[in-house]
Structures are given as C-alpha cells and as structure tokens.
TILUM-409047 format. One record per residue (C-alpha): residue in three letters; z, y, x. Coordinates in steps of 0.001 Angstrom, whole numbers, padded with zeros to 6 digits, always signed. Layout:
N
ALAZYX...
This chain:
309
UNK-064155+147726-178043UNK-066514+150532-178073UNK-066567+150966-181946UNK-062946+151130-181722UNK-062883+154016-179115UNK-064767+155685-181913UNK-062881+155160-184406UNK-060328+156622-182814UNK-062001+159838-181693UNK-063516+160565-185829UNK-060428+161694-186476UNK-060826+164719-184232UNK-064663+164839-184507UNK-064175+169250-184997UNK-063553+169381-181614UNK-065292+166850-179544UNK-068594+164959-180063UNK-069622+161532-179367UNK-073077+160357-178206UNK-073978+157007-177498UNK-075998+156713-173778UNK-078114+153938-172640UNK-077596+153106-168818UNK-080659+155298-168197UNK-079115+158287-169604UNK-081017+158295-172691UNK-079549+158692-176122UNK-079265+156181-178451UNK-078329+156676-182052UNK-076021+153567-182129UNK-073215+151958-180555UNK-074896+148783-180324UNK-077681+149395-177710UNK-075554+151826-175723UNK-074109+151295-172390UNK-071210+153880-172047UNK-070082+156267-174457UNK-070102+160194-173499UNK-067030+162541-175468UNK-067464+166151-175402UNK-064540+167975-175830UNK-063585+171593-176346UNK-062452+173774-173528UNK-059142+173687-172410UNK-056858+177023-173376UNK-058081+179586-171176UNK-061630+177867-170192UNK-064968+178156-170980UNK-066058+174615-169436UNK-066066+171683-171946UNK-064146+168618-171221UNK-066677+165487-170380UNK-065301+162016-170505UNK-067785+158892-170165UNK-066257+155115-171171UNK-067961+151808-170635UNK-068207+149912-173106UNK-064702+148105-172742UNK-063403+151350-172413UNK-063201+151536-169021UNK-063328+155226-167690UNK-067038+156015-166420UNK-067023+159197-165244UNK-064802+162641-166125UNK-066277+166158-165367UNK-066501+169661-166810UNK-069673+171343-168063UNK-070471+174741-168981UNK-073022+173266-171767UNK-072093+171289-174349UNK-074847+168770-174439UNK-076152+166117-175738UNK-078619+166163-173432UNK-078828+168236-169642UNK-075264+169131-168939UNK-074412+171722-166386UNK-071538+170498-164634UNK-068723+172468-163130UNK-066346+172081-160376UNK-065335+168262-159343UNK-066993+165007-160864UNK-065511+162108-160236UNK-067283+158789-161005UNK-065866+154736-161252UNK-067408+151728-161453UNK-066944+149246-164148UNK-064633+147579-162076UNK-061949+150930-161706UNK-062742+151399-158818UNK-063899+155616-158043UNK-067528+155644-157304UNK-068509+159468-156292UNK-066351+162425-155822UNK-068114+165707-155678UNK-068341+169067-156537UNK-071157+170719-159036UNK-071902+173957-159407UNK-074634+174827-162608UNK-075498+171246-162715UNK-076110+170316-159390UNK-074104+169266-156084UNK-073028+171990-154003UNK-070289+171037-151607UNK-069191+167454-149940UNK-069787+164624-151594UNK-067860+161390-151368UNK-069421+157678-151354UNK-067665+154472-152201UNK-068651+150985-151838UNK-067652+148829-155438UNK-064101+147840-153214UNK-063353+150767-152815UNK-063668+151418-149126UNK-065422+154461-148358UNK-069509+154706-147379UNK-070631+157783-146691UNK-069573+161777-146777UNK-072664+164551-146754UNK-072619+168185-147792UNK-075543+168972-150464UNK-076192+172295-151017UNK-079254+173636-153130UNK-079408+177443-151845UNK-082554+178366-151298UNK-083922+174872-151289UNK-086324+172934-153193UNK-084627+170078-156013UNK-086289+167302-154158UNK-085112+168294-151114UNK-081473+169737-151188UNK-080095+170896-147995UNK-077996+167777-146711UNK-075334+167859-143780UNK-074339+164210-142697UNK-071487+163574-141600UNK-069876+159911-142451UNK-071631+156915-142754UNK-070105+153137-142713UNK-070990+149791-143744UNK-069747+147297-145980UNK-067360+145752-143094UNK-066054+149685-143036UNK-067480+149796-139805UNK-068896+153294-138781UNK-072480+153901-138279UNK-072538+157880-138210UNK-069153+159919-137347UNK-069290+163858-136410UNK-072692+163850-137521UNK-074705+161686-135292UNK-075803+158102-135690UNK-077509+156009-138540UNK-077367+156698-142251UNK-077979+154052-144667UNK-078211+155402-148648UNK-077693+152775-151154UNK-079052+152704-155164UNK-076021+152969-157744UNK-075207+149818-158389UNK-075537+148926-154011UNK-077993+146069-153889UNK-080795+148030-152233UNK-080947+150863-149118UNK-083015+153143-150611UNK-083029+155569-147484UNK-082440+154872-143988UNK-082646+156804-140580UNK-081360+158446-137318UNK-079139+161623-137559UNK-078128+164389-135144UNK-075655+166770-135450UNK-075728+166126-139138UNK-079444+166275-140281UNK-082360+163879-140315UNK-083647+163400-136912UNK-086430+160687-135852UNK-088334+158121-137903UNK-086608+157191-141814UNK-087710+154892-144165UNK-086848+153923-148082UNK-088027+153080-151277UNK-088567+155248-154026UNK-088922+154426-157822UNK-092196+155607-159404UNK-093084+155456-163045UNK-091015+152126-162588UNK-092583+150403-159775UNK-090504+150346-156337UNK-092870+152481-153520UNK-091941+152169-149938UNK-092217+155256-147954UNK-091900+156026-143972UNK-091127+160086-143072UNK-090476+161795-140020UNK-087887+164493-139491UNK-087393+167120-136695UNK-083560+169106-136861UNK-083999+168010-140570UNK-087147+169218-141356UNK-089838+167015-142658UNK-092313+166934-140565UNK-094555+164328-142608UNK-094302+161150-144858UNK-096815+158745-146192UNK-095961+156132-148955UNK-097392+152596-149387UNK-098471+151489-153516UNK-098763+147910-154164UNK-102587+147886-153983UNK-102440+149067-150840UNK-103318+152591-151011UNK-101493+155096-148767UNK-100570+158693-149833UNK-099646+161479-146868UNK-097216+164097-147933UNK-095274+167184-146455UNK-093693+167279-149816UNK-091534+164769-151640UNK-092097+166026-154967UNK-094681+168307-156600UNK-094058+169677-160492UNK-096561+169686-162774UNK-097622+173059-162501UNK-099688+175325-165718UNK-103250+176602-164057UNK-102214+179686-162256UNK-098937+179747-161971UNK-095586+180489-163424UNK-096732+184115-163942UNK-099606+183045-166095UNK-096958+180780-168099UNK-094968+183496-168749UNK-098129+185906-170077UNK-098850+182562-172141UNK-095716+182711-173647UNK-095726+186064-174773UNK-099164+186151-175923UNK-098065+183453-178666UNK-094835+183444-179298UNK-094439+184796-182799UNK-091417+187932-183421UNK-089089+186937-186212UNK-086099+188554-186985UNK-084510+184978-186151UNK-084907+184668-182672UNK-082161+186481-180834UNK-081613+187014-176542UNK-081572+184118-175137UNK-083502+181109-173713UNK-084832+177461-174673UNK-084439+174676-172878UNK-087500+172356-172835UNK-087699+168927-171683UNK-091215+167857-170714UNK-092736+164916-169264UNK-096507+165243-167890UNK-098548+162476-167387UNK-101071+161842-164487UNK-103561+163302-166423UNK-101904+166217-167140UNK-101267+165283-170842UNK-097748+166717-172459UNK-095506+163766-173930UNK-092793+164519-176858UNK-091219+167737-175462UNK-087835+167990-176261UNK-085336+171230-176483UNK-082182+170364-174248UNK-080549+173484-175510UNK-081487+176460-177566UNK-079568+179595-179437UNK-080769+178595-183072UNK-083336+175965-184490UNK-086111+178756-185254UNK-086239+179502-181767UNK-086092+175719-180657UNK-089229+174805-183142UNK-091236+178379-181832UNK-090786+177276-178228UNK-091515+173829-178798UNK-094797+175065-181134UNK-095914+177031-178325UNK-095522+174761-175499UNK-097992+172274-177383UNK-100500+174507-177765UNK-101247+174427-173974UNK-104193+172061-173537UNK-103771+171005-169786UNK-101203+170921-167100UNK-101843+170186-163395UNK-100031+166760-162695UNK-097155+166125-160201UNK-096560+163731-157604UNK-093898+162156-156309UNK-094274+161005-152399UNK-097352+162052-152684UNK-098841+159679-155493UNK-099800+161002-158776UNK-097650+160313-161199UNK-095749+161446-164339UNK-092799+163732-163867UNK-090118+164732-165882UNK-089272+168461-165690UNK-087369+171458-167364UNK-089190+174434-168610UNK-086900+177846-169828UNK-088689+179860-172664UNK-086730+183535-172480UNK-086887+185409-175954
C-alpha cells in the first residue's frame, strides 16, 4: 500500500518530495523499513509555508501540518498540527510557531475521547522546560481529574501504555510532589521532583544500579569549554572565506556522548553544499565537548548547533 502511495505521488515529484521515516523519526532510504511516509509539498498560492502530509503505511493519514522549512530532516512547523492515530482517530491538535508549541494543545485518548488540554509556551523559557498552563485533565473512563486548573495531571507516552508524568496542580501549574519516567540513552529512569507555583524546586532520578542523581535542571546541553562566545570566536578563527558561501546559516545536528566525543554530525539545513561541508569540517575539528545530562545523569544528547556565515 505504501509503494503505491508513491507511485502515485512520482508523477508530481517537481513539486513535493517523499522521504521514507522510521517510527523514531529517522530516515530511511527505503519503503520497506519505514513506518509512515512524510510528502512535502510546495506552498500553497500566496504562502511561504510548505504543505506536510504524513501516511501510515496503509495510507492512513498520520499527521498534516505546515512548515516554513522544507526538510528532510528538522522541520519548523507553522500554525496548527493536527495528529491521528493509526486507527483515524485525531491524536494532538496544537499550534506551532518556528517549530515548537506555542498555544493550547489538545490530548486524545486512541477512542477518541479527550485527555488533557495545557498551554505550552517557550518565551523566555528553557526547551526542557517550556512554560506549561494546565488546565484539563481526564481519564480513560472520561472522568475529570483536573478542571479550571486544579487537581491531578496524569501525562501518558504516545502510544498510552505508560504515565510518564504525574502530579498535583494549582491554578494551572505544577504544585506539590510529581513523579515519571524518563527515557535515557534507551533505558526507562524513574524520577521524583518537587514543584512550588510551577517552579522546580528539585528532582532526583533513580538508574537501575541504584545510583541517584539530584538535579535543579532537567536537561543540560553539551556545552564547548567556555561558552557559546568562545564557539563563536572558534568558528571564525577557522572557517575558511570562499566566494561560495553566501549570508546565511547551517544547521548542524550533533549528538555528544558522555565523554564528550562528537558522533556523525549532520547538516539539517544549509544555503549551498560548500557551506554545509565547511561547517561540518569545522565542527570536527573541535577535540572535546563538555557532556550533557538529562535528569541529572550523564548521558548523550542530541542537540542543534547554527553556524552563521
């Protein structure tokens, strides 16, 4: 069913592109190992924003959005997203703005009933820790558990067969003693915090040996020895001038190990190819990065790094 959803899209392929995804968002080359399909179209007549469509693979509508990039990797999305599950049923409705939430977003459980409403907002906040106003919560029965604001929040994973957060809230933020699990480098990590009017106040996470990890912070970049400012004198001090590179900036994908090693970094989006294979020439040449964490244990991070020409 999939390869005849392509088939039926090569005969447009000047003005939309097809990449095969695997359920973890990955890219695959073909059909066969891919979960859901992802069609990039061209802007509608009057728009800038490219038309995203996302198909299971019995063609079954994923998810429909616009984005401001055209992919294949990071996409910035624009305006409303709406998600389904596999079953037709919508999964998520919200609103994006450059790529991330900003505005209420919509829950539903796989029947469709609704499970939760919260307004995420990342002005002037940190990407691990959005600013979050909570104000619907129910559970499976469609029984409520948080209405105006106060009561308990429960926060399931994608496909709903684990809480992944869970806590008191009053008068829409965190309030009181939470607890979850969190996925790190692939091994599930239970965590306990406590909040005060929705500030974090402290968290400590539990590994499977047993060892315990404080934190005030959920997640910690990888970071280059003295800062972003001495990143950007980096930069220039190697970057090479060629009459190639134009204004702009290059997306990098990295992902830093816990020992501060650099794995395959990848450009997510870049003017030309000169400047892509300069920025990606450069970034290897630094020799050691400060590790991240996530919940306070050391681990490897993903993260985006802009080069500016």
């Amino acid at each position: 069913m999939l390869l005849a959803l392509f088939a039926g899209i090569t005969a447009f392929a000047q003005k939309q592109n097809v990449y095969y995804m695997k359920d973890n968002g990955r890219q695959v080359v073909t059909s066969d190992s891919a979960y859901y399909a992802r069609i990039i179209s061209e802007p509608d007549s009057g728009s800038k924003l490219y038309n995203v469509k996302e198909f299971y693979r019995d063609n079954q509508l994923k998810m429909v959005a616009k984005s401001s990039d055209i992919g294949p990797g990071r996409l910035e999305f624009e305006g409303i997203l709406v998600s389904f599950y596999p079953n037709g049923k919508k999964h998520e409705v919200a609103n994006y703005t450059h790529g991330l939430y900003d505005g209420d977003v919509y829950v539903y459980y796989p029947d469709g009933k609704l499970q939760s409403v919260r307004h995420i907002s990342y002005k002037d906040a940190a990407p691990e820790m959005p600013n979050i106003t909570f104000k619907i919560c129910n559970d499976t029965a469609g029984k409520a558990l948080l209405t105006n604001g106060n009561g308990y929040y429960m926060g399931y994973s994608d496909n709903f067969k684990q809480i992944v957060e869970e806590g008191p809230v009053k008068s829409g933020k965190r309030d009181g003693n939470w607890k979850g699990v969190v996925d790190i480098d692939g091994v599930a990590v239970p965590y306990t915090e406590v909040y005060r009017g929705g500030r974090l106040v402290s968290g400590k996470a539990t590994t499977k040996e047993g060892n315990t990890y404080p934190y005030i912070w959920r997640s910690l970049p990888p970071q280059y020895k003295g800062g972003i400012d001495f990143l950007i004198v980096f930069f220039k001090a190697h970057i090479n001038p060629s009459k190639k590179f134009v204004g702009g900036r290059v997306y990098l994908k990295l992902i830093v190990e816990k020992d501060g090693s650099v794995l395959d970094p990848q450009v997510e989006s870049a003017p030309n190819d000169e400047m892509a294979a300069e920025a990606i020439r450069v970034i290897k040449l630094i020799p050691y990065w400060i590790p991240g964490s996530k919940y306070g244990v050391p681990a490897r991070v993903q993260f985006y790094v802009p080069v500016y020409f």
